[in-house]
N, C-alpha and C positions, 0 to 999 in steps of 0.2 A: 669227540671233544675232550679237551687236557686242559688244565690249568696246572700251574705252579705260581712260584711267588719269586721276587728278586728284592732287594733292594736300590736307593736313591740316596745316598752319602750327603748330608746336610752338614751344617754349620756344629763343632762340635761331639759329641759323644752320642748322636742319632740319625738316624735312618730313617724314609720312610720305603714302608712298606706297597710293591706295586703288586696285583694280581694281571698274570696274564695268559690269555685263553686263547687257546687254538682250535678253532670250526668253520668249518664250510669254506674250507681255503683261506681262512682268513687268523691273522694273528692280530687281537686285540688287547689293548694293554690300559689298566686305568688304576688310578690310587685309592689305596683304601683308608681306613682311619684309623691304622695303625705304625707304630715306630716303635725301633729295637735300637738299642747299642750296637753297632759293627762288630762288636768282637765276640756277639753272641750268636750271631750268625753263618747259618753253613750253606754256605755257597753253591756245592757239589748236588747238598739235598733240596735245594728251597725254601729251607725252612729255619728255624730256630735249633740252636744246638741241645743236647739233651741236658736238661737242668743239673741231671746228677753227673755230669761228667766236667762241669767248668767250673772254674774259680770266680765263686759268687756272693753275695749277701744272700740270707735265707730272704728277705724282701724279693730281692731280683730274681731269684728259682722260683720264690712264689707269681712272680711276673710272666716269668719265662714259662710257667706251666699254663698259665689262664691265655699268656697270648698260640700257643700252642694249640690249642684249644679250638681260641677262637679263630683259627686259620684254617683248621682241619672242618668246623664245622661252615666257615666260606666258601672250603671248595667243595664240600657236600652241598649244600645249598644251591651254587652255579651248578653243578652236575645237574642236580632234581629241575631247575626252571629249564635249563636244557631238554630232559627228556622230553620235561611234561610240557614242551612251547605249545605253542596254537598255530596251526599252517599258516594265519594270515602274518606271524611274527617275522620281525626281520630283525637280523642278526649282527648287529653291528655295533660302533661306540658308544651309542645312543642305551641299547639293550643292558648292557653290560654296567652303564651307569646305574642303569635305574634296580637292575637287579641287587647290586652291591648295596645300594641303598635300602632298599628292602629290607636286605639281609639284617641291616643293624635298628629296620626301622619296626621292626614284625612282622613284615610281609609287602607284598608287592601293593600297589594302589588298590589294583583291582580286585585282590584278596580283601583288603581292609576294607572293603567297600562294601562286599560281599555281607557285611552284617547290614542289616537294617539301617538300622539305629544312624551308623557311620555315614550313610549315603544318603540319609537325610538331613545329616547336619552337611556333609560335601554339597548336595542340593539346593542346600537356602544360601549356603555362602558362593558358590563359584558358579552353579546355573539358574537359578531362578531370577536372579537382575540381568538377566541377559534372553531370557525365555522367550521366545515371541509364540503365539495363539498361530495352533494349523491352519485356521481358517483362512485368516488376514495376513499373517508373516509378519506382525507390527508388533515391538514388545510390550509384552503385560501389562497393562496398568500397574500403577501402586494401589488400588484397591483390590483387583485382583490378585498380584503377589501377596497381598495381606491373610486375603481366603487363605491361598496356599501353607505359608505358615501355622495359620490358623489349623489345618487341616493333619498339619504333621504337627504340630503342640499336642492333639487327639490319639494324632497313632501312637507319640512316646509314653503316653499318661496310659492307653490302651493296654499297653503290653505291659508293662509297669503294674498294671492293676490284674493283669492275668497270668503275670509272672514269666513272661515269654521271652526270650533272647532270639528274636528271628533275624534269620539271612534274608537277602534279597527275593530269591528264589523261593523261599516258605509263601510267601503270600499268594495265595489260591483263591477262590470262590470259598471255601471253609473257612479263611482268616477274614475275608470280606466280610461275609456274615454276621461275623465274632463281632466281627465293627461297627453293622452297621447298628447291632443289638446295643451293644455299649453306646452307641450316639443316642441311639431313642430313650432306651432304658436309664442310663448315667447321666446323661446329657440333658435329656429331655426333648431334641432336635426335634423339629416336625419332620412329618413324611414327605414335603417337600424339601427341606433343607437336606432332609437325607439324600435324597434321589440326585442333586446336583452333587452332595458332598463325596458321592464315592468313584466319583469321575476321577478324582485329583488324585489319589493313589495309584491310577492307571495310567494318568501322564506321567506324573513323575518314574514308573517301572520305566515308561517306553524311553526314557534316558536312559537308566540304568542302561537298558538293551544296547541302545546305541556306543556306548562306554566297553560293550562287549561283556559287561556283567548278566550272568544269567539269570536269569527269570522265570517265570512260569507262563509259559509260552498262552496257556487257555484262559489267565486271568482274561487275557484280551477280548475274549470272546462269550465267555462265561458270567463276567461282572458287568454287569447292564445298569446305568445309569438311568434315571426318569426325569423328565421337568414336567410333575403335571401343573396345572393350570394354577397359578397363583388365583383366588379373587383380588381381584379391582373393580373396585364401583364406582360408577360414575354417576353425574349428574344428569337427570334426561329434559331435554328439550325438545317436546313433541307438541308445534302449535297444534296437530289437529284434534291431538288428547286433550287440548289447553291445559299444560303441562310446562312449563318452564322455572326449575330449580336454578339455574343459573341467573336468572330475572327477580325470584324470590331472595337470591343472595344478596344481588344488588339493591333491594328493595329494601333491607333491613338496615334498621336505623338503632345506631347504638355512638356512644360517646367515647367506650373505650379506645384510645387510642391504638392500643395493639392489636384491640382487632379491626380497626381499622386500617390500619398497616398489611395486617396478614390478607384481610379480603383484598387488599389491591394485587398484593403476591399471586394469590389465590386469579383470582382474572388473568394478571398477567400469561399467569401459567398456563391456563384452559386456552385461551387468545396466540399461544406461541407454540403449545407444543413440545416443549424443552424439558429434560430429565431435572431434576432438582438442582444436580450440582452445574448444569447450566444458565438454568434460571436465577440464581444467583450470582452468576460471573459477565451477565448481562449490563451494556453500561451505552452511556448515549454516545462512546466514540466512536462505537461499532453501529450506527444510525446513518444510511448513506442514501440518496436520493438515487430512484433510475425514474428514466422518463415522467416525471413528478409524483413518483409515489414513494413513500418511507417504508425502509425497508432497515430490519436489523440484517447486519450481517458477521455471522456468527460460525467459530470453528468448536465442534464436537468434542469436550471433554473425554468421552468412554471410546468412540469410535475414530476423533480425526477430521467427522466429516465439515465439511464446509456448506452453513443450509445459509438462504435467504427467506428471511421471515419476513412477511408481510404485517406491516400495523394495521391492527385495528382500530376502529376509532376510540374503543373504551379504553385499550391500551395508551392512546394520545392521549386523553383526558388527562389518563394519571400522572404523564409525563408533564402536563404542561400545568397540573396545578401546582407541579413541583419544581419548576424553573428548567422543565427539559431534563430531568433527574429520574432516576428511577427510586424506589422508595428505599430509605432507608433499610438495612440487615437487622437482624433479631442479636447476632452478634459476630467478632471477627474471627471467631475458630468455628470454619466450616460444619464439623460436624455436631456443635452445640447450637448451630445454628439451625440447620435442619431439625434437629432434636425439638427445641422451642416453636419453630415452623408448624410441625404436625401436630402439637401438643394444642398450639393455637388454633388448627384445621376443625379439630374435633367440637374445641369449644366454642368455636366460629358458628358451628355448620350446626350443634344443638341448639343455642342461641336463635337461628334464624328457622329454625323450625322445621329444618329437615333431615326426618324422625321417620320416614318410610322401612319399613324391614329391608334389608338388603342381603346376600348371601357374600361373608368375607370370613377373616381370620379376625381373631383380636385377643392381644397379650393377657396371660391368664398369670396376676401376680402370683399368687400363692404357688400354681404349680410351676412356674417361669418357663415356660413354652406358651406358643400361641393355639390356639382352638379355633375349630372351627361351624362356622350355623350362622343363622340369620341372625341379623342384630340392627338395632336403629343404622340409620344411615353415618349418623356422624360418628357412630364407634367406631365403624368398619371403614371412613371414608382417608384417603391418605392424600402425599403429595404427587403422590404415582397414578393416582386418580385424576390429574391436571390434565396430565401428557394425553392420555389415554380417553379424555373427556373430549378434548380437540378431534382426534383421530376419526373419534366415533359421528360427534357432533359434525365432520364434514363431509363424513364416508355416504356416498351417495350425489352430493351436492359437485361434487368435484372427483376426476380421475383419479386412482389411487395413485398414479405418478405423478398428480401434483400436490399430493398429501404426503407423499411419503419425502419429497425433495422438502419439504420444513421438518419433520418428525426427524430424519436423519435416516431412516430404513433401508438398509439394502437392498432390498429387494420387493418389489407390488407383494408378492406372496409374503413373507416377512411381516407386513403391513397387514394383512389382512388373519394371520394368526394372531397379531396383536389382540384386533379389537373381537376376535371371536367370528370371523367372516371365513364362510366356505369358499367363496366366489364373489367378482366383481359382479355389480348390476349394470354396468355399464354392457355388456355380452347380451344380456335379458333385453336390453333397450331394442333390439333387430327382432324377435320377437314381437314385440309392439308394433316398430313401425309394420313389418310383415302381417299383424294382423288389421291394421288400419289401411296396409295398401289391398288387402282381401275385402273387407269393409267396403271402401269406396271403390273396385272393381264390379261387386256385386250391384253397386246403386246403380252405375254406370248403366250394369248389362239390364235391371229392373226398367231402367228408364229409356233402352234402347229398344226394350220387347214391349212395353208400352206401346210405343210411335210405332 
């Protein structure tokens, strides 16, 4: 490989300067971001004439030596990206652009990148709105992009606090660690929050990868994510315990109107099945009749999916004391709205006297992380307990695929790690019959050896 330099005669007393390079048979030629006088230029050599030998301003020698310089250190530079190319590199207009830019800009992209730091802010701004999840192919949510942020806001405040400047490549199962100690320790994070949290530094690496940025190849294998079991309590309805909390709900008679607002929510929720930010984006235009039954019909906020939900008739009621309306919001920013939702769940659910011990988490002001152990029901009872009260309340009564087509589940199995279920009973049901067709074989044969 050779470079040299020429010039391009412009308008006046300037030039621009072009680099041009000779490899793999090829002669590529592109401009740089520099210009000379024509009459300081020597032709023969490529280059700039020697300061001390022309008729100059001490300015223009001072010119002529720095752009000297910077010519000598471009074609050092093209040399070095040359040797040190990567087989999969291809060598053309294209290379030679980006190189040059480089040169003036610190380094090539995927140098620059090569620090941490850099490839997390490249990350939020040019891949993470564009991201889609392995699983589905579908892009991110914006609550999940938020995580994501969220997650790298930790690792620059991380290294910051431990003094660190790492490359892409530094991050190992040792810096994991470093991490996940700072989330629990600094943060306060729970050890669930941790166990999802330290997935999202290993997606974003496996970008990196794909960018051809190197990595640390065993993070992949080494850094093991957990999702253990969130608690969700639900309400139980077990006529044969004479046990029903959701009847006791209903039964409570109070005047405030907001919580009388919130219990309708509250029903609604247990009766549909819907994650919160569904339950609320619920509305009567989405009410469509098939073979005369009332159905919502409603598309999946977090997933997509498209469920048909069945009315029940407690849910009619509420619609119909209210002109066909669903009740009134708590308020119209989403997430202040949930907020007063749950605030209202807890004081709902003490109120009507359902104070059973439960095993959950619950916000621990002073040390701002949540804790975990038994506690009355309404401490620990959330809006996540609705979805999940459905799930449970029908699991048995109906096929998990026709539980799971309202919940939104992808999958029967999906559905049944939900609710804490090893297996359908629906499979157990052939057992029965099996023991009932043994049963009345035996009577048969009883009453045949008789006669």
């Amino acid at each position: 490989m050779t470079a040299s330099f020429r010039i391009r005669k412009g308008k006046g007393n300037s030039a621009t300067i072009y680099l041009r390079v000779t490899a793999d048979n090829q002669r590529l030629e592109k401009k740089t971001r520099e210009t000379v006088n024509p009459i300081f230029w020597n032709g023969k050599d490529s280059t700039v004439k020697n300061p001390n030998r022309v008729s100059a301003t001490t300015d223009e020698k001072e010119r002529l030596v720095e752009l000297k310089k910077t010519l000598n250190g471009l074609s050092t530079y093209i040399a070095d990206q040359y040797r040190n190319r990567k087989d999969t590199e291809i060598i053309n207009g294209q290379w030679l652009d980006e190189v040059i830019e480089a040169y003036y800009n610190g380094g090539r992209r995927t140098e620059l990148l090569d620090n941490l730091n850099n490839f997390l802010n490249y990350f939020i701004e040019k891949i993470l709105p564009h991201k889609s999840a392995e699983n589905s192919g579908k892009v991110l949510s914006t609550r999940t992009q938020d995580k994501y942020r969220k997650i790298i806001e930790h690792l620059k405040n991380f290294q910051t606090k431990e003094n660190l400047n790492l490359k892409v490549s530094d991050y190992d199962k040792h810096i994991s660690d470093r991490f996940q100690d700072y989330l629990k320790n600094d943060l306060k994070h729970s050890a669930v929050s941790i166990g999802r949290e330290i997935t999202i530094p290993k997606a974003i690496l496996k970008d990196a990868r794909r960018m051809g940025i190197q990595v640390n190849e065993l993070v992949f294998t080494e850094v093991k994510g957990s999702k253990p079991e969130t608690p969700c309590p639900i309400l139980i309805i077990d006529k044969k315990r004479g046990i029903d909390e959701l009847q006791q709900l209903k039964d409570f008679v109070t005047i405030d109107p907001r919580l009388k607002l919130c219990r309708d929510w509250m029903i609604i929720g247990i009766h549909t099945g819907q994650r919160v930010s569904d339950l609320f984006s619920l509305s009567p235009n989405q009410i469509t009749t098939i073979e005369g039954k009332q159905y919502i019909v409603h598309r999946q906020q977090k997933t997509g999916a498209k469920v048909e939900i069945p009315m029940h008739r407690d849910v009619l009621e509420i619609l119909e004391k209210r002109g066909g309306n669903f009740p009134e919001k708590f308020s119209d920013k989403p997430d202040s709205n949930t907020t007063i939702f749950l605030k209202l769940i807890k004081r709902l659910c003490k109120r009507a006297g359902l104070d059973r011990l439960e095993y959950g988490k619950k916000y621990d002001e002073e040390n701002k992380r949540y804790t975990y152990g038994h506690y009355p029901l309404y401490e620990v009872f959330n809006a996540h307990s609705l979805r999940r009260t459905f799930a449970t309340m029908y699991y048995g009564e109906f096929p998990t695929s026709v539980i799971k087509s309202v919940t939104g589940h992808s999958t029967e199995q999906q559905l049944l790690n939900y609710i804490g279920k090893k297996d359908d009973p629906l499979a157990r049901k052939f057992h029965e019959v099996w023991k009932r067709q043994r049963e009345e074989a035996k009577a048969a044969e009883d009453i045949r050896k008789a006669n």
